[in-house]
C-alpha positions as CSV (number, residue, x, y, z in Angstrom):
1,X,14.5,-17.4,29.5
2,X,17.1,-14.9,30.6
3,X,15.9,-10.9,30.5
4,X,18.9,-10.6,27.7
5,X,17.3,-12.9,25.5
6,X,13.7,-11.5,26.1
7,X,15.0,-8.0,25.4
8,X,16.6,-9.4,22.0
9,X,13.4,-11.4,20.8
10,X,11.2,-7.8,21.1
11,X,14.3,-5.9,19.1
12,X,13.9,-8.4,16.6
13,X,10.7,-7.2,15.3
14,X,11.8,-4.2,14.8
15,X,13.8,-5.1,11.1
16,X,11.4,-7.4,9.8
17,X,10.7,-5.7,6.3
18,X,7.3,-4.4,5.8
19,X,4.7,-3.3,3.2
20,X,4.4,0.2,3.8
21,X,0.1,1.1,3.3
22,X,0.9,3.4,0.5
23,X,2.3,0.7,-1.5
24,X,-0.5,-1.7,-0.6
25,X,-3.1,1.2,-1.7
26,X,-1.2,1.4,-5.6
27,X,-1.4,-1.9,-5.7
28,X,-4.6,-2.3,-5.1
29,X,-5.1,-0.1,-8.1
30,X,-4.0,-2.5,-10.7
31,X,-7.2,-4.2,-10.1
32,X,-9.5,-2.1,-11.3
33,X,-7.7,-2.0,-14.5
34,X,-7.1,-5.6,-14.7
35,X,-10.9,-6.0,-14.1
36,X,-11.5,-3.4,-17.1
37,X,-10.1,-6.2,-19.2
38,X,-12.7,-8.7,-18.9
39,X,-15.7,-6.2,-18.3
40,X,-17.9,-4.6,-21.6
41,X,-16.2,-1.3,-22.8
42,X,-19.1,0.7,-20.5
43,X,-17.3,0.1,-17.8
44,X,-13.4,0.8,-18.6
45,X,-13.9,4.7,-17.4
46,X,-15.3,4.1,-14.1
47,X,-13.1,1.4,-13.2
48,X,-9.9,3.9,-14.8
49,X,-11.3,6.6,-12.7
50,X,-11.7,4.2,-9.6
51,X,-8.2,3.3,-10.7
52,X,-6.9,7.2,-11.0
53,X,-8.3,8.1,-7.8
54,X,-6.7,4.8,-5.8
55,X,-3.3,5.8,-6.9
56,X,-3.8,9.6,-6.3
57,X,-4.7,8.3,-2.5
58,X,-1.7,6.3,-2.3
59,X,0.5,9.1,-3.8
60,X,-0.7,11.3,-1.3
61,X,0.0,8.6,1.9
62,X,3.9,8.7,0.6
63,X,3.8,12.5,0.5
64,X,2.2,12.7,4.1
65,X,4.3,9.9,5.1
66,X,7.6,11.4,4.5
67,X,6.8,14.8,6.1
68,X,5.8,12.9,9.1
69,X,9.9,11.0,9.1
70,X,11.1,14.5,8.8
């Protein structure tokens, strides 16, 4: 394998599309929520709260995030 084709194989990786953690972290919140669905009614405010607080995490990993790009 020529150097020009090992220099192009690492570039590649570079533009492969990703899940940035932020996103991963709201998303995870949708299954507290989900899971408040099937669970008695005594549980639907800790697992809204558990819910709340996942997307205020991932809310602030976008804000902290985009100061760090600029």
């Amino acid at each position: 394998m020529s150097t020009e084709e090992m220099r192009r194989d690492d570039n590649s990786g570079a533009d492969v599309p990703r899940l940035e953690p932020w996103l991963v972290v709201m998303l995870i919140a949708i299954v507290p929520m989900v899971a408040a669905l099937a669970l008695p009614r005594e549980f639907v405010m800790h697992l809204a709260t558990i819910a709340g607080m996942l997307f205020l995490v991932g809310a602030a990993m976008l804000v902290v995030q985009e100061r760090r790009r600029r």
